[in-house]
TIVOPA-250173 format. One record per residue (C-alpha): x, y, z; residue in three letters. Coordinates in steps of 0.1 Angstrom, whole numbers, plus 5000, padded with zeros to 4 digits. Example, Ala and Ser with C-alpha at 12.3 -4.5 7.8 and 13.67 -1.06 7.14 Angstrom:
<pt u="5123" v="4955" w="5078" rest="ala"/>
<pt u="5137" v="4989" w="5071" rest="ser"/>
This chain:
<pt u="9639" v="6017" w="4026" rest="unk"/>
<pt u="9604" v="6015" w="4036" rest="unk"/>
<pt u="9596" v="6005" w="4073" rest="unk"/>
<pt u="9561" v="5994" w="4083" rest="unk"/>
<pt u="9545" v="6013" w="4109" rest="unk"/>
<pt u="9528" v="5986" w="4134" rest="unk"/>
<pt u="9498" v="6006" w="4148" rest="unk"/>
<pt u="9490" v="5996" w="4183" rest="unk"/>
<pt u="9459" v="5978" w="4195" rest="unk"/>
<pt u="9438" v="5997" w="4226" rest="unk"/>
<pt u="9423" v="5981" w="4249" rest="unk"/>
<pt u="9402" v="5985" w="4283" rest="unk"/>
<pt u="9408" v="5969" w="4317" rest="unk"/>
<pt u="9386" v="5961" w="4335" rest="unk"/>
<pt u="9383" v="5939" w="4369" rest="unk"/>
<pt u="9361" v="5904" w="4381" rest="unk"/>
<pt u="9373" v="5899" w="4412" rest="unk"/>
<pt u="9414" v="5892" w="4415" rest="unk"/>
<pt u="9412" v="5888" w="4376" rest="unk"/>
<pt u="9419" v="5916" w="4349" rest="unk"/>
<pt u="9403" v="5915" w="4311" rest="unk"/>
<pt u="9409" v="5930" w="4284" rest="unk"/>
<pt u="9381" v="5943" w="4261" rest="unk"/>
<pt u="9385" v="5966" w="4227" rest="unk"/>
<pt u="9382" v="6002" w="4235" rest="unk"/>
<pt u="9364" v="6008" w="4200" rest="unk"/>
<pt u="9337" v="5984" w="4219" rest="unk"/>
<pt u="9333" v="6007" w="4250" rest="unk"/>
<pt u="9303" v="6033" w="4248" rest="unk"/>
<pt u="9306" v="6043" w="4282" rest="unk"/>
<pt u="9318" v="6038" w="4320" rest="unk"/>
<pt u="9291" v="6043" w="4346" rest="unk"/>
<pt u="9290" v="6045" w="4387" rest="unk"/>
<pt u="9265" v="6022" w="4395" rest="unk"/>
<pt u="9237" v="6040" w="4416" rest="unk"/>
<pt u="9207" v="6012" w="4414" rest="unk"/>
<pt u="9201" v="5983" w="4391" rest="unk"/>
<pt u="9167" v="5972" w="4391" rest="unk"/>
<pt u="9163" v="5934" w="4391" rest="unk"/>
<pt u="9150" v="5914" w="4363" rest="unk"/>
<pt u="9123" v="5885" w="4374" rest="unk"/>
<pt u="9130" v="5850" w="4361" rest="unk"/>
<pt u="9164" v="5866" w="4340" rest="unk"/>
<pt u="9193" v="5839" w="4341" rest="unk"/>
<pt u="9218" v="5845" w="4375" rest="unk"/>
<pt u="9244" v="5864" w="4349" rest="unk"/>
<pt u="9223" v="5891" w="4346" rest="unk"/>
<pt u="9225" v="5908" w="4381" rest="unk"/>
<pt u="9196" v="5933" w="4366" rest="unk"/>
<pt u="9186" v="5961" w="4344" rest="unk"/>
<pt u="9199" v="6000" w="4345" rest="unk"/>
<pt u="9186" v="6031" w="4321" rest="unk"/>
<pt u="9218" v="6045" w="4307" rest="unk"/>
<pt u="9209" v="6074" w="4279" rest="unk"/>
<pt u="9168" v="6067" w="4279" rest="unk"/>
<pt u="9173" v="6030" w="4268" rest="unk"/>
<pt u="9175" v="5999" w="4297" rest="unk"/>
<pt u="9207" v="5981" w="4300" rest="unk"/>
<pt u="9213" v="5947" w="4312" rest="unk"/>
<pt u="9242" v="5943" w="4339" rest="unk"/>
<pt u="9258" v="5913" w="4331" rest="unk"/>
<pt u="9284" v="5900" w="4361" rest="unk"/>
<pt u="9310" v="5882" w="4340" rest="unk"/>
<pt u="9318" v="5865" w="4375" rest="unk"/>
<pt u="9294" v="5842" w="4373" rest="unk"/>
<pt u="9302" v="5831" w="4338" rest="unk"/>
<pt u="9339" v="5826" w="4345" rest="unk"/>
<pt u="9333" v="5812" w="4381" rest="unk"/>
<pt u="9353" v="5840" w="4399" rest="unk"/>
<pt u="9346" v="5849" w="4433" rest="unk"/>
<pt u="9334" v="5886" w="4435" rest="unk"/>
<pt u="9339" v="5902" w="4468" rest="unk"/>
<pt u="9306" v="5923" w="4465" rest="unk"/>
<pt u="9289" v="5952" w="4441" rest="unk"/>
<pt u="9290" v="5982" w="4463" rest="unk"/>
<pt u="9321" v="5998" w="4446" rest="unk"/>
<pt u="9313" v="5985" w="4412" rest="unk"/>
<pt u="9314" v="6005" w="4375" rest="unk"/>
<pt u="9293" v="5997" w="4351" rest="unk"/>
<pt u="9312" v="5992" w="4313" rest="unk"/>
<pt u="9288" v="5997" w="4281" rest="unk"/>
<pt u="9299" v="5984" w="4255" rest="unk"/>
<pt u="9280" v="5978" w="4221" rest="unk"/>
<pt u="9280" v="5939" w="4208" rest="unk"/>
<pt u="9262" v="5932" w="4174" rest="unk"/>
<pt u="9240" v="5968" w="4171" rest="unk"/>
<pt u="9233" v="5964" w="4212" rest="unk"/>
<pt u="9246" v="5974" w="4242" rest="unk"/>
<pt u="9255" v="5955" w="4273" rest="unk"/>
<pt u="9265" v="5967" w="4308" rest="unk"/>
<pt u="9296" v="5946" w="4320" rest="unk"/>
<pt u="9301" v="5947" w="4359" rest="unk"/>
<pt u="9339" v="5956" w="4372" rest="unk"/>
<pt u="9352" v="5958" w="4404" rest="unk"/>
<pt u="9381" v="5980" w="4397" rest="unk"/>
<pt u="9376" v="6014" w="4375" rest="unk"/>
<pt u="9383" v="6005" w="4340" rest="unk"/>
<pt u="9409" v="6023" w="4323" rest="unk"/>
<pt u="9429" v="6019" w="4288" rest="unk"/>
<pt u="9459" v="6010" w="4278" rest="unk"/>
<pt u="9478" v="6002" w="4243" rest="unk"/>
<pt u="9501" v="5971" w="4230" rest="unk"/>
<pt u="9521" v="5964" w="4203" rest="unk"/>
<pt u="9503" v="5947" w="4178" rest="unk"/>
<pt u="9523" v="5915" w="4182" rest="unk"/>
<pt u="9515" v="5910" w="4219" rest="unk"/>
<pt u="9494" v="5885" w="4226" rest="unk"/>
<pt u="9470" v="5891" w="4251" rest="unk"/>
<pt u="9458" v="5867" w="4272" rest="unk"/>
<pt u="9420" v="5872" w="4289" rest="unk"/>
<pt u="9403" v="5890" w="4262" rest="unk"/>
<pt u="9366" v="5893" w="4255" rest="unk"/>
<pt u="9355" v="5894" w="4228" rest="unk"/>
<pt u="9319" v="5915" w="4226" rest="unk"/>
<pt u="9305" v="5897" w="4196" rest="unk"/>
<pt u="9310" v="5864" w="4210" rest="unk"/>
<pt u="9302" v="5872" w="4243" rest="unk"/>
<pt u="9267" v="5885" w="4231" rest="unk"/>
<pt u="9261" v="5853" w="4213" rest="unk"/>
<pt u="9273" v="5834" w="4241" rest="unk"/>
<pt u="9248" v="5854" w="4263" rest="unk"/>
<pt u="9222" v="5845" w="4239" rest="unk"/>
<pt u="9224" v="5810" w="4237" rest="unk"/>
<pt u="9227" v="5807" w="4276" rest="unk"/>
<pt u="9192" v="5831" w="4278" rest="unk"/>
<pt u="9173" v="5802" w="4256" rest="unk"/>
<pt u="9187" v="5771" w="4275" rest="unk"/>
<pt u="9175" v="5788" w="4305" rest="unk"/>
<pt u="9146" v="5793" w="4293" rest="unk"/>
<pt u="9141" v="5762" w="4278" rest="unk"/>
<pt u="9147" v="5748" w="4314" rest="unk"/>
<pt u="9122" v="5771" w="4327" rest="unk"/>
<pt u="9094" v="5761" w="4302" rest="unk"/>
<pt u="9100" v="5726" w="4308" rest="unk"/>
């Protein structure tokens, strides 16, 4: 008898507020202190500003304002990289991100999905900016 090995699915946590989400830890580049992110004139509210990480700039997105959470403040924040569609994004937490593993037939509630957060990202960036033009 043959029994099918069920590989587990990895993900990191990381924290908006009182919320935790989940986000696939093949996603994650990197997990940063935040020393200084420089702000970005006329950028939607989302993106809180821009950081160099590795010689290239970084947005820092702040998920909180996309899911209406209530963020207590961004001195003890990380910064999460993570690479959506060939680019990279910096994801603000409040807690220090860490991984865990699930079975694979656990379903887990309060995942993001990189690829359609970036084109979600995008498409908010050119209604803003529609607005903006008008």
């Amino acid at each position: 008898m043959s029994e099918e090995i069920k590989k587990e699915k990895f993900y990191c946590v990381f924290g908006i507020g009182e919320r935790e989400f989940l986000i696939p830890k093949d996603s994650v580049v990197q997990i940063l202190d935040i020393t200084r992110i420089f702000p970005i004139p006329g950028s939607p509210d989302y993106i809180v500003g821009a950081l160099p990480v590795r010689g290239k700039i970084i947005p820092a997105i702040d998920l909180a304002k996309i899911f209406n959470i209530e963020r207590l403040g961004y001195s003890d924040n990380k910064l999460l990289v993570v690479e959506a569609k060939g680019e990279k994004l910096g994801i603000l937490s409040d807690i220090t991100p860490f991984f865990v593993s699930f079975d694979p037939d656990i379903v887990v509630e309060d995942f993001i999905d990189p690829d359609k957060l970036f084109d979600q990202l995008k498409v908010n960036s050119k209604k803003n900016s529609e607005k903006s033009n008008a």
